[in-house]
C-alpha positions as CSV (number, residue, x, y, z in Angstrom):
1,X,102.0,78.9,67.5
2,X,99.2,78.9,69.9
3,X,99.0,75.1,69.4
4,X,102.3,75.0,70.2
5,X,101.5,77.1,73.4
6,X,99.2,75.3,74.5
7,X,100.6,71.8,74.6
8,X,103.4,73.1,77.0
9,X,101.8,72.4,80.4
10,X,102.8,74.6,83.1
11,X,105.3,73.7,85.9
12,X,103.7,72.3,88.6
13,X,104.0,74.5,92.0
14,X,106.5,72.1,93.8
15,X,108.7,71.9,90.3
16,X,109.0,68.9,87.6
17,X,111.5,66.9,89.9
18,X,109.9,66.5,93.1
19,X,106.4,65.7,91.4
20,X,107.7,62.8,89.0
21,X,109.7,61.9,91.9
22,X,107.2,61.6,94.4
23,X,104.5,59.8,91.7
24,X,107.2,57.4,91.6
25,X,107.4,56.5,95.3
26,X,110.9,57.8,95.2
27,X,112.7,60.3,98.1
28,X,115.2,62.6,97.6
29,X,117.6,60.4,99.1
30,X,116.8,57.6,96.7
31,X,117.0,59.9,93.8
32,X,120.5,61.6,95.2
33,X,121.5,57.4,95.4
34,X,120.4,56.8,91.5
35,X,122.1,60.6,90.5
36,X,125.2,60.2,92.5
37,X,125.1,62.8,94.8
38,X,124.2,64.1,98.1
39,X,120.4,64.5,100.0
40,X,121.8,67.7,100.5
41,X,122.4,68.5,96.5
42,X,118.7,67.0,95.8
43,X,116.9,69.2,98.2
44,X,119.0,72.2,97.0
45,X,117.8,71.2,92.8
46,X,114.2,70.9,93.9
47,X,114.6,74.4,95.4
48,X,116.8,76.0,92.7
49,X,114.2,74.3,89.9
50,X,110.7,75.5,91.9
51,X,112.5,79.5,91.7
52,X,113.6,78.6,88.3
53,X,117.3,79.3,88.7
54,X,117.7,75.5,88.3
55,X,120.3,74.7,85.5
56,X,119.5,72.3,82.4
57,X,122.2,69.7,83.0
58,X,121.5,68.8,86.1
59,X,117.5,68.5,85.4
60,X,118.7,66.4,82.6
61,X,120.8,64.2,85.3
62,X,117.7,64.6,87.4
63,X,115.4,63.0,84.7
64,X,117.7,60.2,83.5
65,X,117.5,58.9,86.8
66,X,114.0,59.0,87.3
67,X,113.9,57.3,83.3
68,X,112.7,61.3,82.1
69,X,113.5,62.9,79.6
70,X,113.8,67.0,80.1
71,X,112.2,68.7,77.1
72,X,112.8,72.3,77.1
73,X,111.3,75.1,73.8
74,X,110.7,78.5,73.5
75,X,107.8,79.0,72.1
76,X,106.6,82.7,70.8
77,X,104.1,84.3,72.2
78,X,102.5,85.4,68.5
79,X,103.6,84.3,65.1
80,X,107.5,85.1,64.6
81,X,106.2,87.3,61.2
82,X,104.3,89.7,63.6
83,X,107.2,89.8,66.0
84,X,108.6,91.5,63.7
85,X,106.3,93.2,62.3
86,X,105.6,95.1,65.8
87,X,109.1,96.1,65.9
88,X,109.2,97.4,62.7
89,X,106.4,99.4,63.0
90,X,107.3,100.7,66.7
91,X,111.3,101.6,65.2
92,X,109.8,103.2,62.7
93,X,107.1,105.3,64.5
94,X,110.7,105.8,66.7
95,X,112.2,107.4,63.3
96,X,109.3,109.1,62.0
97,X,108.6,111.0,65.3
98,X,112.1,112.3,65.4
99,X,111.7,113.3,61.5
100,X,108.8,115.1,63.0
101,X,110.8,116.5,65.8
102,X,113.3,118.5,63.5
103,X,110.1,119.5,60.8
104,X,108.5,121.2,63.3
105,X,111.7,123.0,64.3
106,X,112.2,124.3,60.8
107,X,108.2,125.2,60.5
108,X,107.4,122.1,58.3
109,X,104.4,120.0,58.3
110,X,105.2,116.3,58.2
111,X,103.1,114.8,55.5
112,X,104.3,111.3,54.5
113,X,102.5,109.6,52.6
114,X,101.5,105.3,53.2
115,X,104.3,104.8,50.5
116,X,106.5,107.0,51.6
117,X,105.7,105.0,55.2
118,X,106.0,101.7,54.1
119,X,109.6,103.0,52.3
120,X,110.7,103.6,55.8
121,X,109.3,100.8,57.4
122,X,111.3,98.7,54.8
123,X,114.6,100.4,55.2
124,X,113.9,100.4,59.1
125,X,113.3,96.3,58.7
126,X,116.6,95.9,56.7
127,X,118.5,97.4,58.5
128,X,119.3,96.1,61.8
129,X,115.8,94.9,63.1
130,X,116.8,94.3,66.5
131,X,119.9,97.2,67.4
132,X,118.7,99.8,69.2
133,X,118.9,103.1,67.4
């Protein structure tokens, strides 16, 4: 994945639009000419796209009338397997500390054992990874 990360170049300060634009020689009223629309609406994109509010389609519009295409990916941060991975281990500790809450209340000592660990973890993992407890 970090290849993956790393061949996604970051936006550049002014936005996608305005930068191919302008390395094209083109203004925003030339480009509001070629998409159909106002100056107005062109200056308003650039804007919504630099604060990244800016919505797909009209990049898409935006590119196909610079001869663009918009690529767009989410890319994980880490490997999807240790996504999960850290939330199954942090519902887990979730469960285990609250096991541990009502233990101590009755005068138990919590001893689980790795097996007994990795039993929860798998039962924590299969059943609904991603609801909130």
């Amino acid at each position: 994945m970090a290849q993956a990360r790393d061949a996604v170049p970051a936006p550049p300060a002014g936005g996608w639009v305005r930068t191919i634009r302008e390395a094209l020689g083109m203004s925003q009223r030339d480009l509001a000419q070629r998409m159909g629309v106002s100056h107005a609406a062109v200056a308003k994109m650039e804007s919504s796209e630099k604060a990244r509010t800016a919505q797909l389609s009209t990049l898409q519009r935006a590119a196909e009338a610079m001869d663009c295409d918009v690529v767009y990916a989410i890319v994980p941060r880490t490997s999807l397997d240790d996504i999960r991975a850290r939330r199954v281990a942090a519902l887990t500790d979730r469960l285990l500390e609250r096991v541990g809450h009502t233990m101590d209340l009755e005068a138990q000592s919590e001893t689980l054992t790795d097996d007994e660990r990795r039993v929860v973890a798998r039962q924590v993992s299969e059943s609904g990874l991603w609801r909130e407890p």
